[in-house]
N, C-alpha and C positions, 0 to 999 in steps of 0.2 A: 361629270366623268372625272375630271380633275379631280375635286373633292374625294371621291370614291379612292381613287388612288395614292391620294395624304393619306385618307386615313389608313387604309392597307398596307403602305410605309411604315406606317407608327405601329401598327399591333405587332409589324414585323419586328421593326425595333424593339419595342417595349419584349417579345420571345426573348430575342438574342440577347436584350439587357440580363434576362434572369435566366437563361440556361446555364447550366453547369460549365467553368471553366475548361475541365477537361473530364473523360470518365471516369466512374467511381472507380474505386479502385479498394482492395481487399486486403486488409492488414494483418498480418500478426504481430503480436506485442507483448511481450516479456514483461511481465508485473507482480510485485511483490505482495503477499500473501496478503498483507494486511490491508490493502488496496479493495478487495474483494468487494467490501460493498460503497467504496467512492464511486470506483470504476463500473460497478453493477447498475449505478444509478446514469452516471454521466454518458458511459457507453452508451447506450442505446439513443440518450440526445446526441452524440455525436454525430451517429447514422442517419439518424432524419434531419438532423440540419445539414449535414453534408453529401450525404449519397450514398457514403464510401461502409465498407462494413469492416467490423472489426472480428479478430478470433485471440479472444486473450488468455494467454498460458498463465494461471496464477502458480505461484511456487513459491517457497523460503528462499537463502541465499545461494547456497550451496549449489540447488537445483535448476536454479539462473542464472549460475557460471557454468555449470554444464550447459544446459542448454545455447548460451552466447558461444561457446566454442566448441560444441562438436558440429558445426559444419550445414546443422538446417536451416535454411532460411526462416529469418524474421526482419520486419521491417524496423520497430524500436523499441524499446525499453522504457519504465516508470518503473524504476528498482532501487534498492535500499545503495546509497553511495557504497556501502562496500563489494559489492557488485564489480565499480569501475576501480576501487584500488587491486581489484584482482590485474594482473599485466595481462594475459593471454586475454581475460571476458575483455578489459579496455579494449583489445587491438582488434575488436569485431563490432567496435561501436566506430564511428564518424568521429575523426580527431577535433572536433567545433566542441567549446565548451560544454558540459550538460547545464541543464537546467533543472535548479530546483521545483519540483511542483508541490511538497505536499512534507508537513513534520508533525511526529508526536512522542509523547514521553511514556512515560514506565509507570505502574501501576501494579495493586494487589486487589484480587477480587473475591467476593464472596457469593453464596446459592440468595439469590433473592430472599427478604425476609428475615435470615442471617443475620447474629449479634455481628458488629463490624470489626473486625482486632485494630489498633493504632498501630499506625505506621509515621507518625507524623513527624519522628526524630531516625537518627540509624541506629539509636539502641532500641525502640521498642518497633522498628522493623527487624533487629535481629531478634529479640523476645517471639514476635509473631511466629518466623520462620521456625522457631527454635517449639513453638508450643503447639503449631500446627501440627494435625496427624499427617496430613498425606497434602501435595502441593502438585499443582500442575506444571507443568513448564513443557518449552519449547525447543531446545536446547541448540537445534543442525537449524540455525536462523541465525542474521544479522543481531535480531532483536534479544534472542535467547544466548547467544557470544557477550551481550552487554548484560544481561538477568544472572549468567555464570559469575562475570566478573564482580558484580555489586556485591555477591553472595562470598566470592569467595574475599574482599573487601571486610565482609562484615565479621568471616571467622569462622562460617559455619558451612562452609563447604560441603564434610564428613555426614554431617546430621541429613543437611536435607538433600544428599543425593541418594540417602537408606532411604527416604523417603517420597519422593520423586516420582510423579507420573506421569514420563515423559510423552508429549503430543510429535506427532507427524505433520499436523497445517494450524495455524492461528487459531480457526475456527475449535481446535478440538480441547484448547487450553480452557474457555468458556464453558462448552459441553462437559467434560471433566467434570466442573464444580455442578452444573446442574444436577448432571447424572448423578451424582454424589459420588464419584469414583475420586474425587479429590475434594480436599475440604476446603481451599482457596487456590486463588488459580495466580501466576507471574508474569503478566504481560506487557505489550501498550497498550494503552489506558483506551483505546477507541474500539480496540477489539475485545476488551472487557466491559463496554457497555453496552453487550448483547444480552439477547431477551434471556430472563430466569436468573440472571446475577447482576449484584451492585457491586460497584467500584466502593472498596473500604477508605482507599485514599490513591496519594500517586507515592513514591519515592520522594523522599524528606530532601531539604538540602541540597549539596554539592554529589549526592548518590544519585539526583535526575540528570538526565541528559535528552534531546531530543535524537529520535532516527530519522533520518532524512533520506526523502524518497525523490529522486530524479531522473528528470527525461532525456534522452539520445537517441538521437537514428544508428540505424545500423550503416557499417563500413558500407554493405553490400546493397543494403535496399533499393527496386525497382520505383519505388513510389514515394521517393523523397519527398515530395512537395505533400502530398495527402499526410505524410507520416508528420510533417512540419506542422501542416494544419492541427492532427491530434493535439501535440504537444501546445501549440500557442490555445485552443481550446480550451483544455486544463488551466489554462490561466488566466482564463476571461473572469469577469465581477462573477456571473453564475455561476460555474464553476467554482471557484472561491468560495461560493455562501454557501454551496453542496460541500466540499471539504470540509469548513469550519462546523457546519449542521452533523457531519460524520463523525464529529469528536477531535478532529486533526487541525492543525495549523496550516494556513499555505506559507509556498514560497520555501 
């Protein structure tokens, strides 16, 4: 009888050991376009290791400082840092540091199978820009604010905005070139290693720079602790090897 009753102790224990801390609890989270397929991949590990579910608004910059400040709930963000130099989107995030989770640079692409143009100096990426018929970009982005400035750096501003075929989300600067609506596309380098195009190169020199993507809870969040969890997640060894395998740098 005794016996009977240790062991019935211990299965007890051994439940209570591995029940969920507290209940799942249901997120929303502000993430930047390019994210789409980190987060595509890792999101749903997140849910089955933790409980909790997530509903992720992918968007550019612009559409992620609207969203941080008109007023709807969301619990955190993994957004391009200029996100938080906006004042109003910071003052709707949790004054706690962010954290970086996730960086990548700049690049020029071409329709798979495609001669490749050099870009390998900044004169024969303004050559490229300059001999390209028609160019993809991004322009109402974090990403596409630093593809303007590179451009307008190099000189040729005039030419290739006659030429310009501006996209609406990340994904459609890739689509562009396949579709052949553009004959190379302007992006980060992670979101130009989508299916039907090759990366010709990155941005030469001192014209690379990385965009840097980071995590914060919101001011308001109900579900701090679950949203905390996301974010330390993101930055487990897994995680990390799913980033770096998506073309991105952590950290």
């Amino acid at each position: 009888m005794t016996t009977s009753l240790t062991a019935a102790a211990s299965l007890v224990g051994l439940a209570l050991a591995f029940a969920p801390a507290a209940k799942a609890a249901e997120l929303k989270v502000l993430a930047g376009g390019a994210l789409t397929g980190v987060l595509g991949e890792l999101g749903p590990r997140f849910e089955r290791e933790s409980g909790h579910k997530l509903t992720i608004q992918f968007a550019a910059t612009p559409d992620l400082i609207k969203a941080a400040t008109s007023g709807a709930p969301f619990d955190l963000g993994v957004t391009p840092v200029d996100v938080f130099k906006n004042a109003e989107a910071r003052a709707s995030f949790a004054p706690a540091p962010t954290v970086n989770i996730a960086r990548v640079g700049f690049g020029v692409a071409v329709k798979a199978g495609a001669p490749k143009p050099d870009v390998s100096t900044p004169e024969a990426l303004k050559t490229t820009l300059l001999k390209a018929k028609s160019i993809a970009l991004l322009p109402e982005s974090a990403a596409g604010a630093y593809v303007t400035k590179v451009i307008e750096r190099l000189g040729v501003s005039a030419e290739v905005n006659a030429k310009a075929v501006k996209q609406t989300s990340p994904a459609g600067v890739p689509g562009a070139v396949v579709n052949g609506d553009a004959e190379i596309g302007v992006f980060l380098t992670n979101v130009l290693t989508a299916p039907g195009v090759e990366l010709a190169g990155n941005f030469p020199g001192d014209l690379q720079q990385d965009l840097v993507f980071a995590g914060a809870l919101s001011a308001n969040t109900k579900e701090a602790a679950a949203a905390k969890a996301f974010i330390d997640f993101l930055q487990t060894p897994a995680s990390v090897a799913t980033i770096k395998a998506k073309g991105m740098k952590a950290g």
